[in-house]
C-alpha positions as CSV (number, residue, x, y, z in Angstrom):
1,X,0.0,0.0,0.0
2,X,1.4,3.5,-1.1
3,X,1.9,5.8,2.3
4,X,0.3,8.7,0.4
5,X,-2.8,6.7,0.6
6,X,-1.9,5.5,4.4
7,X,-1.3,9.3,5.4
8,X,-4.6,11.2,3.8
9,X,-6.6,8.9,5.3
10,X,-5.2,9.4,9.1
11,X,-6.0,13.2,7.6
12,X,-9.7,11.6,7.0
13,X,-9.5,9.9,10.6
14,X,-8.3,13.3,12.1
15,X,-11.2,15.0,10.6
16,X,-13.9,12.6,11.5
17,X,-12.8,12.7,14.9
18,X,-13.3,16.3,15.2
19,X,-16.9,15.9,13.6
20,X,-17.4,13.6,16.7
21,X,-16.0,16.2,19.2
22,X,-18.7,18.5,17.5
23,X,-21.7,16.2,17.3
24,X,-20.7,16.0,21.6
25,X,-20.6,19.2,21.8
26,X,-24.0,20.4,20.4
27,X,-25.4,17.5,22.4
28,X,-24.0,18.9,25.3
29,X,-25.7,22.4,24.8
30,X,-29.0,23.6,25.3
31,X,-31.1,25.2,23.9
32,X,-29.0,25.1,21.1
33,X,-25.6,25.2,19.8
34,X,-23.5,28.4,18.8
35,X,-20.5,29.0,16.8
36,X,-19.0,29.3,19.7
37,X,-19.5,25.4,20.6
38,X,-19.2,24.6,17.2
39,X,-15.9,26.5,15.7
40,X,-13.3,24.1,17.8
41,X,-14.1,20.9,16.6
42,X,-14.5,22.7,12.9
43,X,-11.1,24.0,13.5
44,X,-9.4,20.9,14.6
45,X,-11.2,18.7,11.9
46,X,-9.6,21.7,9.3
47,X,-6.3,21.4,10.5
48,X,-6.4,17.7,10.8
49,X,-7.4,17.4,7.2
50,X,-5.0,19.9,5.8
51,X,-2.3,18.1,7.4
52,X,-3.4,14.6,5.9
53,X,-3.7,15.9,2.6
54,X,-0.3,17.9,2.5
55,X,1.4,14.7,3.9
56,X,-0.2,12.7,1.0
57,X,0.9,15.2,-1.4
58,X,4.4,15.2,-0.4
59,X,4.8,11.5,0.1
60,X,3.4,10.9,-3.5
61,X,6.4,13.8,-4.8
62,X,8.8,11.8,-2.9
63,X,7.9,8.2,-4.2
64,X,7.1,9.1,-7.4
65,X,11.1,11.0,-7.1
66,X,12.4,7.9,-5.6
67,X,11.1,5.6,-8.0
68,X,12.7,8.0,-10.7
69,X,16.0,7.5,-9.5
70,X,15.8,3.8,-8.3
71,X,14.8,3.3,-12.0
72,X,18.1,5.3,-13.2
73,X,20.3,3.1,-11.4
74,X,18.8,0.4,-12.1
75,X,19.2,0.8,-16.1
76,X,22.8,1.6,-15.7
């Protein structure tokens, strides 16, 4: 399995898990949720994302570099 694929989806994980922390927090409120309860969890679910996906795209550069230059040696 390639680690870009390995690495968006602990972004995906990251990001569900802060939908979770959100879904507890408006269960947690009454009468009803604000921004306020909801923009941390939105946040972190962002950021985790983000993260996942620039990791994937960096770690697909890198292989696809690597391969490159494995196959280069290789042929010589």
């Amino acid at each position: 399995m390639r680690r870009s694929y390995v690495t968006s989806g602990v972004g995906l994980l990251g990001m569900s898990y802060g939908l979770v922390a959100i879904c507890i927090g408006i269960t947690n409120k009454r009468p009803g949720p604000t921004l306020l309860a909801l923009a941390p969890g939105l946040a972190k679910a962002l950021l985790s994302l983000g993260l996942g996906i620039l990791a994937a795209a960096i770690a697909t550069v890198a292989h696809h570099h690597l391969r490159a230059r494995l196959g280069a040696i290789t042929q010589t």
